[in-house]
LUMTORKOL-384063 format. One record per residue (C-alpha): z, y, x; residue in three letters. Coordinates in steps of 0.25 Angstrom, whole numbers, padded with zeros to 4 digits, always signed. Example, Ala and Ser with C-alpha at 12.3 -4.5 7.8 and 13.67 -1.06 7.14 Angstrom:
+0031-0018+0049Ala +0029-0004+0055Ser 
//
This chain:
+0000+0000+0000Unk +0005+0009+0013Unk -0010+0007+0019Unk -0016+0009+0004Unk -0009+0024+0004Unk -0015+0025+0017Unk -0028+0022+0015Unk -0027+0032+0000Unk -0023+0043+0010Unk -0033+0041+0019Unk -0044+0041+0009Unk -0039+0054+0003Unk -0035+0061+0015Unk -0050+0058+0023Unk -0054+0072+0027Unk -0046+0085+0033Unk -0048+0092+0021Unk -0039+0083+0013Unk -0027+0087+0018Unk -0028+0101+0010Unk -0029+0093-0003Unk -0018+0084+0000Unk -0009+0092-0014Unk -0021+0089-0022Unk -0021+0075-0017Unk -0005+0076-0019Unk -0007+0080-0034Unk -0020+0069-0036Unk -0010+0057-0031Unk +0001+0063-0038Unk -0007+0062-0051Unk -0011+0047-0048Unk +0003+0043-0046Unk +0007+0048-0059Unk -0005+0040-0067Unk -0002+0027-0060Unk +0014+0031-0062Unk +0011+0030-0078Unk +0001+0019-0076Unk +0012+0013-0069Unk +0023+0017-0079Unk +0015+0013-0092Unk +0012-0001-0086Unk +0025-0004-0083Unk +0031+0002-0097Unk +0021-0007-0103Unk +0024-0019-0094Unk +0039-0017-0097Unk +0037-0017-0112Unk +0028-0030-0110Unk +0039-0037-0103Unk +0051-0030-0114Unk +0043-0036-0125Unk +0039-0049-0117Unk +0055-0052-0116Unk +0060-0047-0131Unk +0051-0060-0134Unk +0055-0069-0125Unk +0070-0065-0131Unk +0065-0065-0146Unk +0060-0080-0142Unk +0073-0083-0137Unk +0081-0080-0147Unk +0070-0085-0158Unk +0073-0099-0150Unk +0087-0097-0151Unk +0085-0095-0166Unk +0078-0106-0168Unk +0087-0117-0161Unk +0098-0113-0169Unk +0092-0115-0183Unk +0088-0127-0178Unk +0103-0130-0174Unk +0107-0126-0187Unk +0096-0135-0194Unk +0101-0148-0185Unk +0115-0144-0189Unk +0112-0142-0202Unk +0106-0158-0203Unk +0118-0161-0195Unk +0129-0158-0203Unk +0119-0160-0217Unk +0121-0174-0213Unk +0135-0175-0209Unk +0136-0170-0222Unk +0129-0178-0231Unk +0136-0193-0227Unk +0124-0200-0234Unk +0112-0191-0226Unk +0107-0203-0217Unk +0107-0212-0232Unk +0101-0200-0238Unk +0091-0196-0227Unk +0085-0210-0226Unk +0083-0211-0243Unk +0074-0200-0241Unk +0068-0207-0232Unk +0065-0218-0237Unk +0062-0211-0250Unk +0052-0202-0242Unk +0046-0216-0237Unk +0045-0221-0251Unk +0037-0209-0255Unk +0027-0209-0245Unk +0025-0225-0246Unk +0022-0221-0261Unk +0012-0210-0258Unk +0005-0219-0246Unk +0005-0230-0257Unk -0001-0222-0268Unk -0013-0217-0257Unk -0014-0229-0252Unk -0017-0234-0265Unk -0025-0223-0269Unk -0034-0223-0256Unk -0046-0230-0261Unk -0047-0220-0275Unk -0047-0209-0264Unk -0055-0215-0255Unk -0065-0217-0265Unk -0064-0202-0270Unk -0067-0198-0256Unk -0077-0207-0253Unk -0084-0201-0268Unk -0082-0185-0262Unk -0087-0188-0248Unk -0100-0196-0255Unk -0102-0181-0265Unk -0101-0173-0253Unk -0113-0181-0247Unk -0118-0182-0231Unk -0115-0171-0223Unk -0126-0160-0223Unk -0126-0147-0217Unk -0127-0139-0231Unk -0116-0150-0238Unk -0105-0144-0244Unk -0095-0156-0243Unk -0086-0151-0252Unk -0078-0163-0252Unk -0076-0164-0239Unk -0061-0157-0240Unk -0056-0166-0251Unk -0059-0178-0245Unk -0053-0174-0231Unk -0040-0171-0239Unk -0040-0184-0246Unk -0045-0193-0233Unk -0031-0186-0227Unk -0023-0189-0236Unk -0028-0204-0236Unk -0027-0204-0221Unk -0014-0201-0221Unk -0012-0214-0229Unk -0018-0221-0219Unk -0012-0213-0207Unk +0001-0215-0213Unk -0003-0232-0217Unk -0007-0233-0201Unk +0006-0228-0196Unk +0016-0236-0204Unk +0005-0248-0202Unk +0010-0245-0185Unk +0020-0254-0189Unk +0014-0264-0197Unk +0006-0276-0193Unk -0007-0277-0188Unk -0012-0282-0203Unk -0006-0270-0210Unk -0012-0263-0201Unk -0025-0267-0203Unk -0023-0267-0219Unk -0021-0253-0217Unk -0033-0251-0209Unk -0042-0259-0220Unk -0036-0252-0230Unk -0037-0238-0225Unk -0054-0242-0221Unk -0061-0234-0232Unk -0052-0223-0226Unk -0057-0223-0214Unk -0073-0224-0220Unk -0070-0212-0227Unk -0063-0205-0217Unk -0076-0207-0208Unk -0086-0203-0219Unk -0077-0190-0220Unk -0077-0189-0206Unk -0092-0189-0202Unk -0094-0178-0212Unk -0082-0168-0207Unk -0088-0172-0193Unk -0103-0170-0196Unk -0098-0156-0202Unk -0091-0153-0189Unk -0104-0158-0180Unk -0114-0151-0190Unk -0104-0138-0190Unk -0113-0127-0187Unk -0124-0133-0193Unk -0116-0133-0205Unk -0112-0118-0206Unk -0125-0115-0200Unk -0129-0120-0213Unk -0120-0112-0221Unk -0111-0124-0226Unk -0100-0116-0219Unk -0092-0123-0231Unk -0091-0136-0227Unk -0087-0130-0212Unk -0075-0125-0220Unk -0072-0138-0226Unk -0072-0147-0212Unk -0065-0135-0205Unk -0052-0137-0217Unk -0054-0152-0215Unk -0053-0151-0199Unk -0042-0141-0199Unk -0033-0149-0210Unk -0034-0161-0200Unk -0030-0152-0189Unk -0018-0149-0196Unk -0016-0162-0201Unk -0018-0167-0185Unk -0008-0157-0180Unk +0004-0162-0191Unk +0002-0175-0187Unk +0005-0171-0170Unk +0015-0164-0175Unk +0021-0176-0183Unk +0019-0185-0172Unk +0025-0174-0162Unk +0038-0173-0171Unk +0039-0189-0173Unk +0041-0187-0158Unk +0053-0177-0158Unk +0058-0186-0170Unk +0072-0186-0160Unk +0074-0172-0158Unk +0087-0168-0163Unk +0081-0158-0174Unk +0071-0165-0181Unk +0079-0178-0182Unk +0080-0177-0194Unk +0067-0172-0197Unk +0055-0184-0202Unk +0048-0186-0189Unk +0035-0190-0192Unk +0030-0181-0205Unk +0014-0189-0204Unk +0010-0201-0200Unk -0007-0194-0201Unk -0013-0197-0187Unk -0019-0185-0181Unk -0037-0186-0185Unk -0042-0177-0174Unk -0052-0169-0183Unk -0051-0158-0177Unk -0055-0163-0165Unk -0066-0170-0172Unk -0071-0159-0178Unk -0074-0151-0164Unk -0078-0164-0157Unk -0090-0166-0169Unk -0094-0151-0165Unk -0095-0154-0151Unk -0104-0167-0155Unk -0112-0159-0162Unk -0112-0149-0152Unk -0116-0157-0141Unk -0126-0165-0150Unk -0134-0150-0152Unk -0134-0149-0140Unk -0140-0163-0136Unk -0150-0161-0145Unk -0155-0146-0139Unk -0155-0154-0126Unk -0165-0165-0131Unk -0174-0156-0139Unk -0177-0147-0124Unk -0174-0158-0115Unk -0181-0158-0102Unk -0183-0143-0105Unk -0169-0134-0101Unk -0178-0121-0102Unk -0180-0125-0115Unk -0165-0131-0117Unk -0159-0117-0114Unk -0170-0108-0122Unk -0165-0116-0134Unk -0149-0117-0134Unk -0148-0104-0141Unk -0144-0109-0153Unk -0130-0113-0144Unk -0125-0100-0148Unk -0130-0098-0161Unk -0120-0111-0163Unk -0109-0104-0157Unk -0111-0091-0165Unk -0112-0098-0178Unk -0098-0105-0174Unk -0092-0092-0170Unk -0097-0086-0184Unk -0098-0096-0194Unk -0090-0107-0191Unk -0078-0100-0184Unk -0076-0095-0200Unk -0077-0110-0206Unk -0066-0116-0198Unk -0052-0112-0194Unk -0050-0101-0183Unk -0041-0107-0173Unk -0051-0119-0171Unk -0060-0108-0162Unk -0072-0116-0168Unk -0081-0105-0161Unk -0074-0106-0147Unk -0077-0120-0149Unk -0090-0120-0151Unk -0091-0110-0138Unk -0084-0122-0131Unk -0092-0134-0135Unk -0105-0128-0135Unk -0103-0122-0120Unk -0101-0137-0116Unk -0115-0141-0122Unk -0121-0128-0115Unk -0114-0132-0103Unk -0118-0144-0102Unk -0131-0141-0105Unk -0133-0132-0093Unk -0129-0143-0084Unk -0137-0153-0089Unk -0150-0143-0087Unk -0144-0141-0073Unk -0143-0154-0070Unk -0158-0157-0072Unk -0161-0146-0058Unk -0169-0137-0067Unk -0180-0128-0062Unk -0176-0114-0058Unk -0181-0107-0071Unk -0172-0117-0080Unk -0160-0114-0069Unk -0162-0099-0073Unk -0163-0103-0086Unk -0149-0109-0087Unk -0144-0097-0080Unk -0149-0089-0088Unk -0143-0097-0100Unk -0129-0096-0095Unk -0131-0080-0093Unk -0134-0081-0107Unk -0125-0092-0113Unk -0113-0082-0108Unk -0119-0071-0113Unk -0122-0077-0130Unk -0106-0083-0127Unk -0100-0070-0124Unk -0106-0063-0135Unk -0099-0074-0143Unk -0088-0069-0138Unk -0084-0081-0126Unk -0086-0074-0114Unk -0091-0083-0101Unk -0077-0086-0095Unk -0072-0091-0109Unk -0065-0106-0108Unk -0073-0109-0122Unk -0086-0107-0110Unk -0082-0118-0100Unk -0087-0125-0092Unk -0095-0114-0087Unk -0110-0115-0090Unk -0116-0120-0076Unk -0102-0124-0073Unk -0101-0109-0064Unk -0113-0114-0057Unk -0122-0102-0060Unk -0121-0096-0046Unk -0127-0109-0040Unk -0138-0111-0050Unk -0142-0097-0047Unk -0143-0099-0033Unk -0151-0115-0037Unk -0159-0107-0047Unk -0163-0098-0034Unk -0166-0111-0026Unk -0176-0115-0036Unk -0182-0103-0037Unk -0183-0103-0022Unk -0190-0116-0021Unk -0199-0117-0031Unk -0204-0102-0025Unk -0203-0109-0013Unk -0212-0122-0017Unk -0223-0111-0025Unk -0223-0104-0012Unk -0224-0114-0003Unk -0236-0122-0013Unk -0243-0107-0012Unk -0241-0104+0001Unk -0248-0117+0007Unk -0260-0112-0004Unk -0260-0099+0002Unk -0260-0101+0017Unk -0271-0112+0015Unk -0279-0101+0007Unk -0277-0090+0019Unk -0278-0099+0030Unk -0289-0106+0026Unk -0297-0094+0020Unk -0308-0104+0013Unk -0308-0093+0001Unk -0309-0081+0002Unk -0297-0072-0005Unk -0297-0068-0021Unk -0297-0054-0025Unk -0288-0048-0035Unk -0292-0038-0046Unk -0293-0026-0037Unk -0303-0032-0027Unk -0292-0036-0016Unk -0292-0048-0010Unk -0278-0058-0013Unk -0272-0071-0011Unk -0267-0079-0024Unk -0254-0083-0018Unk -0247-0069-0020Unk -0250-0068-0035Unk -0245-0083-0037Unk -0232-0083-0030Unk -0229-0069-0036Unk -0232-0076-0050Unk -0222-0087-0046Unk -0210-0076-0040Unk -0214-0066-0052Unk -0210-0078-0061Unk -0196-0084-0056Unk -0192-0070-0055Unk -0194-0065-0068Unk -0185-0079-0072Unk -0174-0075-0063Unk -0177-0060-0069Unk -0177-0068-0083Unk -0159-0073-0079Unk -0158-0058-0081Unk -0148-0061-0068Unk -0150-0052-0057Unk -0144-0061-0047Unk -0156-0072-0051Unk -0167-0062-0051Unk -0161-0057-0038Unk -0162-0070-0030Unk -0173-0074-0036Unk -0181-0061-0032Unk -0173-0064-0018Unk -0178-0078-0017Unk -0193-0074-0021Unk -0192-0063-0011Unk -0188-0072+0001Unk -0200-0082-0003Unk -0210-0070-0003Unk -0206-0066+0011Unk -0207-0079+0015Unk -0222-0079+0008Unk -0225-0066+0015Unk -0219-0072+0031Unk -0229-0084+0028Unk -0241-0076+0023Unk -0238-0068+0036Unk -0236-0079+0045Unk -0249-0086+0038Unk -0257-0074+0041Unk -0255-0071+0055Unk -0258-0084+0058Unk -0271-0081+0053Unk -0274-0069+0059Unk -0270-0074+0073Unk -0280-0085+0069Unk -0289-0076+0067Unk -0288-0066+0077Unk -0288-0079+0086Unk -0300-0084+0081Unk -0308-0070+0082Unk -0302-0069+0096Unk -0307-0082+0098Unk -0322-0077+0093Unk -0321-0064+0104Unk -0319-0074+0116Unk -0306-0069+0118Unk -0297-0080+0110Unk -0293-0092+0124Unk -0295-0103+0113Unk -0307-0103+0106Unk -0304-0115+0099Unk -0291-0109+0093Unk -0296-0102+0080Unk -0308-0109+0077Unk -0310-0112+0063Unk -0302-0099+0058Unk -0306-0096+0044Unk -0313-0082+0040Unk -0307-0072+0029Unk -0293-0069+0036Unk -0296-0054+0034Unk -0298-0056+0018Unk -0285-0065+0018Unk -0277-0056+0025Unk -0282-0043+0016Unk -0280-0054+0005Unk -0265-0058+0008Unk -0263-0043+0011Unk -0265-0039-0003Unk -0258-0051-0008Unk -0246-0044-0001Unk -0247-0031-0007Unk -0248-0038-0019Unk -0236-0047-0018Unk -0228-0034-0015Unk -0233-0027-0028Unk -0228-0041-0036Unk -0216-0040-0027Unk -0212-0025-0032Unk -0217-0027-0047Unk -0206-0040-0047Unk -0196-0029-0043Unk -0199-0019-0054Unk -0199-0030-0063Unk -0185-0036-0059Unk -0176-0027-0052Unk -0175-0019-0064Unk -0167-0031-0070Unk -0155-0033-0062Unk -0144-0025-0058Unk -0144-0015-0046Unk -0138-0026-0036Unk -0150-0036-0039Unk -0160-0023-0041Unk -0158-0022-0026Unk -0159-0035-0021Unk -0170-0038-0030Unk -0177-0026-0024Unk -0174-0029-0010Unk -0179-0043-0010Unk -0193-0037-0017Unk -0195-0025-0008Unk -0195-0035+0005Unk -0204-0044+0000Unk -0214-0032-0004Unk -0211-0027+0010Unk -0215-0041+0014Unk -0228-0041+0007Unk -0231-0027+0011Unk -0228-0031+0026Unk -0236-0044+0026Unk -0248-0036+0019Unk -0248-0027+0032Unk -0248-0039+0041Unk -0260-0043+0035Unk -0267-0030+0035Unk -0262-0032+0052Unk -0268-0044+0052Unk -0279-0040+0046Unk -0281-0030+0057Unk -0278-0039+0067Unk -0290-0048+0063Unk -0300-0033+0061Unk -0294-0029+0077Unk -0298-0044+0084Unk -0312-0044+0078Unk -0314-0028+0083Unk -0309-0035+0096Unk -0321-0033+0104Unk -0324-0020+0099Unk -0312-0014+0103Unk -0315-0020+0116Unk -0327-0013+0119Unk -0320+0000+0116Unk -0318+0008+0129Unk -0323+0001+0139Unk -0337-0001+0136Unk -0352+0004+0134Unk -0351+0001+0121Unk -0340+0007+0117Unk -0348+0021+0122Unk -0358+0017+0113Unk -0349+0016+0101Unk -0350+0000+0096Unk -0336-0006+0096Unk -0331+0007+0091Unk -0342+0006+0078Unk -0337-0010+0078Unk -0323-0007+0075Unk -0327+0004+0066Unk -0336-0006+0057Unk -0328-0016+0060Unk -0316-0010+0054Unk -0325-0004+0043Unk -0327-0019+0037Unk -0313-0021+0038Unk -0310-0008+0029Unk -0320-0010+0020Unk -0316-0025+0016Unk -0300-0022+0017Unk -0302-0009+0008Unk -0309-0018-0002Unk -0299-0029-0002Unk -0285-0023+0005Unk -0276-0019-0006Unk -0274-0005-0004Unk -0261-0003-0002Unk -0263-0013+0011Unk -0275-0006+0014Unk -0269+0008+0018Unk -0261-0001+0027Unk -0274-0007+0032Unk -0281+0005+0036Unk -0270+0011+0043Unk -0267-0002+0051Unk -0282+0000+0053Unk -0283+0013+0059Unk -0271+0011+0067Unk -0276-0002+0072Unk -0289+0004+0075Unk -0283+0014+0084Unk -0273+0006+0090Unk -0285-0003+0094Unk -0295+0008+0098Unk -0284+0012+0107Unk -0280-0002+0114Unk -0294-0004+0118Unk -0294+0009+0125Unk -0296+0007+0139Unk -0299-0007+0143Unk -0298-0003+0157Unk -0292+0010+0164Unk -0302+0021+0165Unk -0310+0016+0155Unk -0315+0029+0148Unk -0324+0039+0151Unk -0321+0053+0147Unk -0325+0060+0141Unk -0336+0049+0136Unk -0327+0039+0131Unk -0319+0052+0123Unk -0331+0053+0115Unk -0334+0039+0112Unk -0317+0039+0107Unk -0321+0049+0098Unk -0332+0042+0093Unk -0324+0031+0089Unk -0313+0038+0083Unk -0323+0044+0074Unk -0327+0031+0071Unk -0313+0025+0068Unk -0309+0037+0062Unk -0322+0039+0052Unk -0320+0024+0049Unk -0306+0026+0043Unk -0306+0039+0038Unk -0319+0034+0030Unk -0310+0025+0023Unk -0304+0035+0014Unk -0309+0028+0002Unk -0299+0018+0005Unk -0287+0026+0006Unk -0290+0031+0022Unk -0284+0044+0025Unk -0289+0051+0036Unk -0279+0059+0039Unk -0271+0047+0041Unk -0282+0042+0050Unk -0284+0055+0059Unk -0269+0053+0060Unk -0271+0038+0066Unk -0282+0042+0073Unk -0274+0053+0083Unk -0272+0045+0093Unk -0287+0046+0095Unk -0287+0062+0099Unk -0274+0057+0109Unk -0284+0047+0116Unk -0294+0058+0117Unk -0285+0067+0122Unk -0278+0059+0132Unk -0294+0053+0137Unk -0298+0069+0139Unk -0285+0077+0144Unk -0283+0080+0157Unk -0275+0070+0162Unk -0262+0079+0167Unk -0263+0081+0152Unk -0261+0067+0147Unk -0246+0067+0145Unk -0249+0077+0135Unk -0258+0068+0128Unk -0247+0059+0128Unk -0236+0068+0122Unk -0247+0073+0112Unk -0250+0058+0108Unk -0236+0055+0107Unk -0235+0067+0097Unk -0243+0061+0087Unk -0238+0047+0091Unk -0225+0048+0096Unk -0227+0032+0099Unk -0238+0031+0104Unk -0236+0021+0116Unk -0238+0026+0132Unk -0246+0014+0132Unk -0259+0021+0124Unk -0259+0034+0131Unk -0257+0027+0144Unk -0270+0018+0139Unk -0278+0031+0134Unk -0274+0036+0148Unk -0279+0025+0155Unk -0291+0024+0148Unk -0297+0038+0158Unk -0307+0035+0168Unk -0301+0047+0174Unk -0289+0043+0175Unk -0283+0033+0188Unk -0274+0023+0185Unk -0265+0032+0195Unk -0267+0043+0186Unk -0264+0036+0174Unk -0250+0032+0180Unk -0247+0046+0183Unk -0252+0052+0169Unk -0243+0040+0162Unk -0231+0043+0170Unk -0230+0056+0166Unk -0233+0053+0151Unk -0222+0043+0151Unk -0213+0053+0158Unk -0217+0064+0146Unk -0216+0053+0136Unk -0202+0049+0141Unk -0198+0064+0141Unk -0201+0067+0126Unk -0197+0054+0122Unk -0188+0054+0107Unk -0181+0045+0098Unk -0191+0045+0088Unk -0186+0050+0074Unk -0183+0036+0066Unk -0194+0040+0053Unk -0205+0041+0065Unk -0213+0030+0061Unk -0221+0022+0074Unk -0234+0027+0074Unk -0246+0016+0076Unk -0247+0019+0090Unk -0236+0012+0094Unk -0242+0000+0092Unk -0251+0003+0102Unk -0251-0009+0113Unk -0256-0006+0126Unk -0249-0018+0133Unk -0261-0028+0132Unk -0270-0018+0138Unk -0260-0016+0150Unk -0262-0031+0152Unk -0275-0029+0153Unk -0274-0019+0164Unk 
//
């Protein structure tokens, strides 16, 4: 508590400035301290009056105990000296007795005699009532209950002074007392077939009848509970103050119809529910959809039967308690057949629902009347089993798909479908979207956000794992590829390595491409659709598991468009080659190749490349193209000739540059593209300057590219037949030196440009 006060202190007292308001904080406690005094006060008055009252009962008791032993004191007393009184009173108390005995030997003799007329009567008002229907009135059925008692007491009465009788009086009785027991069993079918047919029956609107074998029922309840408490007493026929009490006052045996009665409505309970099991068998979707009528049963008992029988029998809480049995066992049984995932959500579901209907009945879920649990607790574990199945049947349509797929690309026997804009696609993303869009409007269907959750997790892992195969798949191929067309310009040491590769990888690749930007347009209208339908916690997760798996696609559609360019660069190869370094480049052919060239490339792509993918393509075009132009720069040291090859640079620049900014049809900005294209005036610049002016160029290249790599500018450098390889050390020692000097911590929002992905170390080996 010490450490609590401390720790209140602390909190209030965090900054200097507190210190002035320490009377105002003062006050504020003060204030508490006086609410939770009264709350305090109040509880305890309140509590005191609870224990006041608690102890003037326990005291009234006491002395209403005290009271009562005495008058019982008095009573014994009183029998005590009323027989020492009277000298005859034992004479006198057994002439009663035996008078008492003769009067009830007359009245068993006189039934006993008048059995059969009675019998016959009964026999004659059971016959007029007729069989049992659900619209009978049985109006007899009371009479002959009172006169069956009656005539069973007789015989309850014959059997117990026959106990000590021989075996041949014994059976006399039991002969005599046959058509009884005939009738009893004709009475008892139809009070029975009442009970099992009972809401059937008042359904029907024969709530009379109900009435009738309700009053039947609760007499021989009553009946029942004097005779256990006869026998009780004829137990304590020694105690001290009911010795002189009778102590057996009935000799009836004790006829259970109570428990008869709820055990015919358990039977009949359990035969409904056999039969709704037989009439769906071998279908539990089916079973569930069709047990509604489960509670239209219960409310009929809580509406209508509740008013037809007495109160304290709880004939609805019974009903509530038997029929969650049948339902319970139910479940199990649809359990134990190892159902598929969409009936495992379907029992899920039901039990949702089931709680639901029974708590607007008034029986909330953690009610005794509801136990066993359904799923005996369970749920937890079949949500994680009903996860399971989800995954491995994904897991199986995948795999079945996958193998059709990778066939399909690697093979390339047919060349792809297009879709209804044109664009080139693979079935495959369509169909497993189909097949993920279906099980996770199911799970949306639970109306559970923990289900839809991990069901949306689950699909998001198996979508990744998709996407690394497609990604994995298609490099193999464009390695293949790229080998293969290496292979063709000599320069591949295995000829025999990539023969037989297949044609229309460049089709395949735009194909799977757009198959990506569409699987991440599915991917975000499954989000729209069902984020919405949880709470904020699953809203989250929901829509982080989504946006990776559209990140996914997004990336691996890139990855195509660089494979994709990967395969355009290795067939311009040898054009590239011939830049720089030969006649022919002065005359301007490898530079027109690449340009037509990557003019096919455009023209097919713009055709078939979805467009969102095909801005990515063209600016991982232009920047590739430069970056290329670049690495070919200066096959050996000395290379160029200025100011000739300046002009033939220019040339080819205006080549590239009209090549792509004639593309604007296809969404090219030429802005964008002079932007890209800067570098160029940097390479002229540094190819023409004075070369004590060449760490200027580099500071001023760095100032549009504040990344571009010493590499390139040392390679622009070398590239001057007027330079030595001495005065190329020099000029580079002092641009690193400069570059040292000015060197800054970039600003973390600066974005790498495309320079630095320059590589210059391959040509160095070549040096």
């Amino acid at each position: 508590m010490e450490q609590s006060a401390v720790g209140r202190i602390a909190e209030l007292l965090r900054h200097q400035d507190d210190l002035d308001n320490i009377a105002g904080l003062r006050a504020k406690l003060l204030k508490e301290k006086a609410v939770v005094d009264g709350q305090l006060k109040a509880g305890v008055q309140a509590q005191i009056g609870v224990t006041v009252k608690g102890a003037d009962s326990l005291s009234q008791a006491r002395s209403t105990i005290d009271n009562i032993k005495k008058e019982m004191q008095k009573i014994d007393k009183l029998r005590e000296d009323s027989t020492e009184a009277v000298p005859s009173f034992s004479k006198i108390d057994r002439l009663s007795r035996v008078l008492q005995n003769f009067d009830q030997t007359q009245k068993f003799l006189d039934n006993f005699r008048s059995m059969p007329d009675q019998l016959a009567e009964i026999e004659t008002m059971i016959d007029a009532d007729g069989e049992f229907d659900l619209d009978s009135p049985l109006e007899n059925l009371v009479v002959v209950h009172y006169l069956l008692s009656g005539l069973r007491d007789v015989q309850d009465d014959a059997q117990f002074h026959a106990q000590q009788s021989t075996d041949d009086v014994r059976r006399t009785i039991a002969k005599h007392f046959a058509p009884l027991d005939k009738a009893v069993e004709r009475f008892d079918a139809v009070v029975f077939e009442v009970a099992e047919a009972l809401l059937e029956v008042v359904r029907a609107g024969n709530r009379a009848v109900v009435v009738r074998v309700a009053k039947i029922i609760e007499a021989e309840e009553k009946a029942d509970l004097a005779a256990e408490i006869s026998a009780e007493m004829d137990t304590q026929r020694k105690d001290s103050v009911l010795g002189s009490l009778q102590a057996k006052t009935s000799n009836r045996a004790v006829r259970h119809y109570p428990t008869r009665f709820f055990e015919a409505i358990e039977r009949a309970a359990a035969e409904t529910f056999s039969n709704c099991k037989e009439t769906f068998s071998g279908d539990p979707d089916e079973l569930l959809d069709n047990m509604d009528w489960v509670f239209n049963d219960l409310e009929l008992a809580r509406l209508e039967v509740a008013r037809c029988v007495p109160s304290r029998w709880r004939i609805f809480e019974r009903y509530v308690s038997i029929y969650h049995k049948q339902v319970h066992d139910v479940l199990k049984e649809v359990l134990d057949t190892e159902p598929a995932a969409a009936t495992l959500l379907h029992v899920l579901d039901y039990v949702r629902d089931y709680y639901d209907k029974m708590a607007a009945l008034g029986i909330t879920k953690d009610s005794n009347l509801l136990s066993p649990p359904l799923l005996d607790g369970r749920e937890d574990a079949l949500y994680d089993e009903y996860l399971g199945l989800i995954v491995a049947k994904l897991r199986e349509w995948r795999t079945n798909l996958s193998t059709q797929e990778r066939e399909g690309f690697c093979n390339r026997a047919v060349a792809p479908k297009t879709d209804a804009d044109g664009k080139l696609a693979l079935e495959g993303e369509v169909v497993m979207f189909s097949i993920v869009s279906q099980q996770v409007d199911v799970a949306a269907d639970s109306g559970r956000g923990r289900v839809l959750a991990g069901c949306v997790e689950e699909c998001a892992r198996l979508l990744r794992e998709r996407q690394a195969e497609w990604e994995r798949v298609m490099k193999e191929q464009v390695e293949l590829q790229i080998a293969d067309s290496l292979r063709l310009q000599g320069k591949s040491g295995d000829d025999d390595a990539t023969e037989g590769v297949p044609g229309g990888l460049v089709e395949y690749l735009i194909a799977l491409a757009n198959d990506q930007i569409r699987g991440a347009d599915y991917t975000e209208a499954i989000g729209s659709r069902v984020a919405p339908l949880v709470s904020k916690k699953y809203r989250t997760q929901i829509v982080g598991h989504l946006d990776g798996v559209s990140d996914g696609f997004i990336a691996l559609a890139k990855k195509c468009i660089t494979g994709l360019i990967s395969i355009i660069f290795t067939d311009l190869g040898p054009a590239f080659a011939q830049l720089f370094g030969s006649s022919a480049w002065y005359k301007g052919r490898p530079s027109r190749q690449i340009v037509d060239t990557i003019q096919e490339y455009l023209v097919d792509c713009a055709q078939q490349l979805n467009s969102v993918i095909f801005d990515v393509f063209i600016d991982d075009l232009v920047e590739e193209t430069v970056l290329r132009y670049l690495s070919a720069l200066g096959p050996a040291p000395g290379s160029l000739k200025v100011p000739k090859a300046c002009e033939q640079i220019k040339n080819d620049i205006g080549l590239l540059y009209d090549l792509f900014t004639a593309q604007t049809d296809y969404g090219c900005d030429p802005e964008h593209i002079q932007t890209q294209f800067q570098v160029f005036e940097h390479l002229l610049a540094t190819l023409e300057s004075p070369p004590e002016e060449l760490p200027d160029r580099f500071m001023e290249l760095r100032e549009d590219f504040w990344d571009a790599p010493l590499d390139l500018f040392e390679k622009m450098v070398r590239a001057r037949k007027d330079l030595d390889a001495k005065r190329v050390k020099e000029i580079m020692v002092r641009v690193r030196a400069d570059a040292l000097h000015n060197q800054q911590s970039p600003p973390e929002s600066l974005q790498s440009t495309y320079l630095s992905r320059f590589q210059g170390t391959a040509d160095k080996r070549r040096r």
